[in-house]
Each structure stands twice: as structure tokens, then as C-alpha cells.
Backbone as JSON, one array per atom type, in Angstrom:
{
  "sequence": "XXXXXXXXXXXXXXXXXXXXXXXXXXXXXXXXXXXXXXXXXXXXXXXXXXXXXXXXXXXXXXXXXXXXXXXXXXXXXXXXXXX",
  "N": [[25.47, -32.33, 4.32], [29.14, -32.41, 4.84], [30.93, -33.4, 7.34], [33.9, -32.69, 9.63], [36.32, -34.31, 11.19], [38.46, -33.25, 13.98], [41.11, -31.52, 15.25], [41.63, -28.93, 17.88], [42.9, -25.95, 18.95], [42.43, -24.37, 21.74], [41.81, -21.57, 24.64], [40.79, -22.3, 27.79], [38.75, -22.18, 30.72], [40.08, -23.43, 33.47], [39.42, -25.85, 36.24], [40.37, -26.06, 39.98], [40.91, -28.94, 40.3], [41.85, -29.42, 37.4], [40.19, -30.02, 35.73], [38.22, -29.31, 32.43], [36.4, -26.08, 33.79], [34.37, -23.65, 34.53], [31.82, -22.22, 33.11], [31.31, -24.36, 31.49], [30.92, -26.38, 32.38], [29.15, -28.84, 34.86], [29.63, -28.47, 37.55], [30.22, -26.74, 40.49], [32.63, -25.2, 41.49], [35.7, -23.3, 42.08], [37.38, -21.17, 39.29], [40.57, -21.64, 38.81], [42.47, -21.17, 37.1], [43.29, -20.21, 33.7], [44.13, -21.75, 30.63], [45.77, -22.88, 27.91], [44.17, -25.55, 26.06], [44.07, -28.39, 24.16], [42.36, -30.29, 22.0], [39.75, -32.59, 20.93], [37.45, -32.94, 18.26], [34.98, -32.58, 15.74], [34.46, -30.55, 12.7], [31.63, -28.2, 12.05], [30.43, -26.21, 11.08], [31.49, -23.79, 8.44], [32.79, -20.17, 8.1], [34.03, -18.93, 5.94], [34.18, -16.29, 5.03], [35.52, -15.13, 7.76], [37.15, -16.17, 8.08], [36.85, -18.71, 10.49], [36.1, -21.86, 11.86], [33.1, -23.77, 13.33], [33.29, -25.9, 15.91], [32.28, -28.78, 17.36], [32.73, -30.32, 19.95], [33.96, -33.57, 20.79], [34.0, -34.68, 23.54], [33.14, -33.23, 25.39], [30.96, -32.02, 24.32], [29.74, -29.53, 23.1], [29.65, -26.62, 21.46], [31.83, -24.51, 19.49], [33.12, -21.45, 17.92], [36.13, -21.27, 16.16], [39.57, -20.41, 15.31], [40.42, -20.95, 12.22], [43.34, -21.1, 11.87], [43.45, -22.09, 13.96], [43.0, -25.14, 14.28], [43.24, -28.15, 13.07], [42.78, -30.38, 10.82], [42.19, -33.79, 11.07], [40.81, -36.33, 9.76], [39.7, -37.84, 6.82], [36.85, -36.28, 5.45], [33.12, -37.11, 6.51], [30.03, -38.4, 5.63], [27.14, -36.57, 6.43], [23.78, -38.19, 7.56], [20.96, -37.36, 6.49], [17.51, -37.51, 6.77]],
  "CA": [[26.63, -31.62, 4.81], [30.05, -32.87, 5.01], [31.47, -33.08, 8.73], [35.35, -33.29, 9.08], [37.24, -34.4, 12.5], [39.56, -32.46, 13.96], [42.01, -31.09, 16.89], [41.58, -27.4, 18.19], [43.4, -24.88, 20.32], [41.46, -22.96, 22.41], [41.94, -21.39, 25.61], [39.98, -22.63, 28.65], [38.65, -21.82, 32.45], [40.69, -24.7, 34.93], [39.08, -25.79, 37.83], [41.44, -26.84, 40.8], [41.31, -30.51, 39.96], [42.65, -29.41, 36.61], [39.31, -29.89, 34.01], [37.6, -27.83, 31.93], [35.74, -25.79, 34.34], [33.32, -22.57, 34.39], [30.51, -22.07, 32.03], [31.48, -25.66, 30.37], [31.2, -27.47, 33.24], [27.8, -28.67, 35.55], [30.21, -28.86, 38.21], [30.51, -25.3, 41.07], [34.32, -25.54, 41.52], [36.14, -21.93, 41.1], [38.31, -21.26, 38.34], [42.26, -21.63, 39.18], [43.89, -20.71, 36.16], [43.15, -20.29, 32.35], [45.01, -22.9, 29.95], [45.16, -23.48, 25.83], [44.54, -26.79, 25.46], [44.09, -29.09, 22.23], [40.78, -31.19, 22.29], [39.3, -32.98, 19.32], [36.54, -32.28, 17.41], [34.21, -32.21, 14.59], [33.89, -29.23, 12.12], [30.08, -28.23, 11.86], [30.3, -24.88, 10.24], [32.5, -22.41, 8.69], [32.86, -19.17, 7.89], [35.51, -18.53, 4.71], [34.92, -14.82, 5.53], [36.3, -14.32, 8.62], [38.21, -17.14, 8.68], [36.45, -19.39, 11.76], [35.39, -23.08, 11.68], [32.43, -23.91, 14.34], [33.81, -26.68, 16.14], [31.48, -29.74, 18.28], [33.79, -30.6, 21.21], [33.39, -34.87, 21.05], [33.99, -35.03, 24.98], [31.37, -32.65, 26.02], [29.52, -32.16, 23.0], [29.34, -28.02, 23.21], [29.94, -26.16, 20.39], [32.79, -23.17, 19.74], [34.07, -21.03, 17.03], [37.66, -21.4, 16.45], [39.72, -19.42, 14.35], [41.07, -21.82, 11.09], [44.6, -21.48, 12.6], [43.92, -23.56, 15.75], [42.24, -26.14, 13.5], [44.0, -29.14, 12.32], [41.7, -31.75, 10.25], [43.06, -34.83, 11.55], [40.72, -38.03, 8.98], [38.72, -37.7, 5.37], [35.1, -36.09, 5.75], [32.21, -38.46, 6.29], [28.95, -37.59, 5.04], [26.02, -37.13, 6.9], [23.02, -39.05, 6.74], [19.73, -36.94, 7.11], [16.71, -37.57, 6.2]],
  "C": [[27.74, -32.62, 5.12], [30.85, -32.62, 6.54], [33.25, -33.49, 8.47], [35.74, -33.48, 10.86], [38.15, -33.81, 12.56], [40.32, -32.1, 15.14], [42.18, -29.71, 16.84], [42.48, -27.39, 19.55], [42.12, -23.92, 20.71], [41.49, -22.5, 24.09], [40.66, -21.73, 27.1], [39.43, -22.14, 30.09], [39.2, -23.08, 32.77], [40.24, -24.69, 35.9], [40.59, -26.35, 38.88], [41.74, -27.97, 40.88], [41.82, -30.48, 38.41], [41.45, -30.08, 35.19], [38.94, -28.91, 34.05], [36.51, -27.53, 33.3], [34.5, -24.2, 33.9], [32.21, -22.67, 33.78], [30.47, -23.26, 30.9], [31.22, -26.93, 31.34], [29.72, -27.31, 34.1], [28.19, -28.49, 37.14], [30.39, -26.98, 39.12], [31.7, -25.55, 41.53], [34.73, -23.9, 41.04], [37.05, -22.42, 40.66], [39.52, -20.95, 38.41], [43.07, -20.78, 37.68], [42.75, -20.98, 34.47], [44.34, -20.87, 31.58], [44.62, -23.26, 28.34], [45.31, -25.06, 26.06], [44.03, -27.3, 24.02], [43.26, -30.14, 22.56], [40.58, -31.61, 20.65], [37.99, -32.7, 19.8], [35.45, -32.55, 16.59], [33.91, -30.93, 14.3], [32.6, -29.15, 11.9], [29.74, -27.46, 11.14], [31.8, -24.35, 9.81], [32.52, -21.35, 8.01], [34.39, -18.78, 6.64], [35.7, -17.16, 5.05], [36.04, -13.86, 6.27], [37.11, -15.34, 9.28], [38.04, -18.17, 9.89], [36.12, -20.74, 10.79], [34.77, -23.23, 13.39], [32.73, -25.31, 14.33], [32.94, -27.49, 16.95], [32.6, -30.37, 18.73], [33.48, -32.79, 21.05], [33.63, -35.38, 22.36], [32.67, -34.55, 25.61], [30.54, -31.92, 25.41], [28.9, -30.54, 22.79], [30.0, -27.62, 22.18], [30.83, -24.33, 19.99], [33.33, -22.91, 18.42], [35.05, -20.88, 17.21], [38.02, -21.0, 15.44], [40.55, -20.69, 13.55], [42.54, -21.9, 11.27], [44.98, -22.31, 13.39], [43.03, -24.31, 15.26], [43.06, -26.78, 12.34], [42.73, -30.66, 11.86], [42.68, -33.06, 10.57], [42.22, -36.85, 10.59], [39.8, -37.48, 7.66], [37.4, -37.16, 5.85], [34.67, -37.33, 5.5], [30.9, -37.65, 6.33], [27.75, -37.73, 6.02], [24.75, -37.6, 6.74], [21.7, -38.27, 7.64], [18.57, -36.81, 6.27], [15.55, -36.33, 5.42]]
}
């Protein structure tokens, strides 16, 4: 499989110190505000159908479908190596 790097939109939970918080976070902090931000990436999957690419977060390593709009490939695929 071919992986590609990349930079997504996607809307978030905010804790009151201003990271990702809620159900992404190990952290009990309530959630202040919801916020799009733009995170990089790796593509893992995608869907031509309905238009998604499944995205691996490279900060905290959780994994999200994102719709091929808020997905900008940002370096050349690199191949992976599995045995």
C-alpha cells in the first residue's frame, strides 16, 4: 500500500487550555468551544465512492475519515514495507 502525507480540516472538541480535547484526549478537562483546525497527516484509506480519505493524525496517532475536500497531499507517496 501506498501511504501519502497530508494536512486536514476537521472540526474539533477545545478544552480550556485550548487542545484537542474530549474523546481524543486522556486528559478530564470540559469542552470550551468547538474549532476547525488543520493538522497533518497520513492517508491510510480511501473511499472513491463517497468521496472520504481515512486520515492517521501524526500527533496523536488516531485515525478519522475526512471528506477529500479538507485533504491537501502535501509530499510524493512512500511505499510501505510489509512483510
Amino acid at each position: 500500500m501506498t501511504e501519502y502525507n497530508c494536512t486536514y480540516k476537521k472540526v474539533f472538541p477545545i478544552d480550556e487550555y485550548g487542545r484537542i480535547g474530549g474523546m481524543y484526549s486522556l486528559v478530564d478537562v470540559p469542552v470550551m468551544e468547538h474549532k476547525e483546525m488543520v493538522r497533518s497527516g497520513i492517508i491510510v484509506a480511501k473511499n472513491e465512492e463517497e468521496q472520504w480519505y481515512k486520515v492517521r493524525d501524526t500527533e496523536k496517532n488516531f485515525e478519522e475519515w475526512v471528506p477529500m475536500n479538507d485533504v491537501t497531499i502535501v509530499e510524493n507517496p512512500r511505499k510501505l514495507l510489509h512483510g
